[in-house]
Steps between C-alpha positions, in 0.01 A plus 500: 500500500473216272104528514555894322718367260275258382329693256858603313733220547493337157512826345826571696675183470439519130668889511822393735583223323424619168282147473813282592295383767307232323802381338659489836187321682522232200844405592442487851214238408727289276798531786263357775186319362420201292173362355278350753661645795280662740683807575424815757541867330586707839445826541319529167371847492267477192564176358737538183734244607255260675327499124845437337544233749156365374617526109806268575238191587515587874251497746537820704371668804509853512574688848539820630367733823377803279130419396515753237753336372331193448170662403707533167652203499188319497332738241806347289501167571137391679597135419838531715502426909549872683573494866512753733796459703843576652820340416629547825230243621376303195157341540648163321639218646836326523606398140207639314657601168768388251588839453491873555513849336553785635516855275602780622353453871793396714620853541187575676533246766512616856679182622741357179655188630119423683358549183746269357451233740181516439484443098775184596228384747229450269695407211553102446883378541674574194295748390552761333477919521511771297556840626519830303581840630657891427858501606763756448706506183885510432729746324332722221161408546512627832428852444244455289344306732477737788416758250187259422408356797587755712304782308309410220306214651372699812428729256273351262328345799412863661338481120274229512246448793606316806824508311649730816592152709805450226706710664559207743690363217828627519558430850341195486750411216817660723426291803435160335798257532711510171449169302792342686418532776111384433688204399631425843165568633338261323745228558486561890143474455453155386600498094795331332676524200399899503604704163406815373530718217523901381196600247504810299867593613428432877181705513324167638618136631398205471568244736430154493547193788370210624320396797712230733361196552487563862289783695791499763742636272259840526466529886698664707714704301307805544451702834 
């Protein structure tokens, strides 16, 4: 699926978000990465936040399973390290990175708290993630956001080609763990001190932690 939408996925993150999306990647950056830290951008479709990561002083490598998507990520940043790779088994060893990014690539994840474990794994104690994702609004905005999400955004993807594979969104959105509870995910997963934080009037979260300073606080809490 993510292969198809390849060809039209900066084109629709640009129309759902009405371009709050690079204002949203550039907070995740500040949230989770500092100058000189060598930091892995998971899931990073075609590269957006991997290059923001890059702007902040960062060294970054890019991964993500969908070749197509990095076909365009490289196109957009050739000087940038693109690895083809899942984040359910991350070709990196233990303590690898200072930090981590991930936009809007969590939802997708067959295996959440694996994946989790996973980023904690490679990460160096104390270090730090940033993860940014869709969630499901509160009170007013709620309407308008089913009305969106819901209907509009399948619909401008029947519009565009390859753009059919949106209509995954919605349900991908509905079964995704509210913010809250992503919270406790993360912490039984390895991370401390784990915050997060309503963008746009809840549309999207962005959640912050930090990895513990031992891998033993990450194993075994998961089946």
């Amino acid at each position: 699926m993510f292969d198809r939408i390849a060809p039209v996925y900066d084109v629709m993150n640009r129309v759902m978000t009405a371009g709050l999306d690079r204002r949203w990647r550039r907070l995740t950056v500040r949230a989770a990465v500092r100058p000189g830290d060598r930091v892995l951008d998971a899931c990073c479709g075609t590269g957006d936040l991997a290059i923001a990561v890059k702007e902040q002083g960062a060294d970054v490598v890019g991964l993500d399973f969908s070749d197509r998507m990095l076909e365009r990520a490289r196109r957009k940043a050739p000087q940038l390290e693109w690895v083809r790779g899942d984040l359910l088994e991350l070709p990196f060893a233990n303590a690898s990175f200072d930090a981590a990014t991930v936009g809007f690539g969590v939802r997708n994840v067959a295996d959440l708290p694996r994946g989790l474990a996973e980023l904690r794994r490679v990460l160096k104690p104390k270090g730090r993630v940033g993860i940014l994702e869709i969630t499901r609004p509160r009170g007013p905005l709620r309407v308008f956001y089913r009305l969106w999400f819901d209907l509009l955004i399948p619909l401008a993807g029947k519009i565009l080609p390859g753009g059919k594979a949106y209509a995954y969104l919605p349900a991908s959105v509905r079964r995704f763990p509210g913010p809250e509870e992503l919270a406790r995910v993360m912490a039984a997963s390895g991370f401390r001190d784990v915050t997060f934080r309503r963008l746009a009037g809840g549309i999207v979260a962005l959640h912050v932690g930090t990895a513990s300073e031992s891998l033993r606080d990450s194993e075994g809490r998961h089946p």
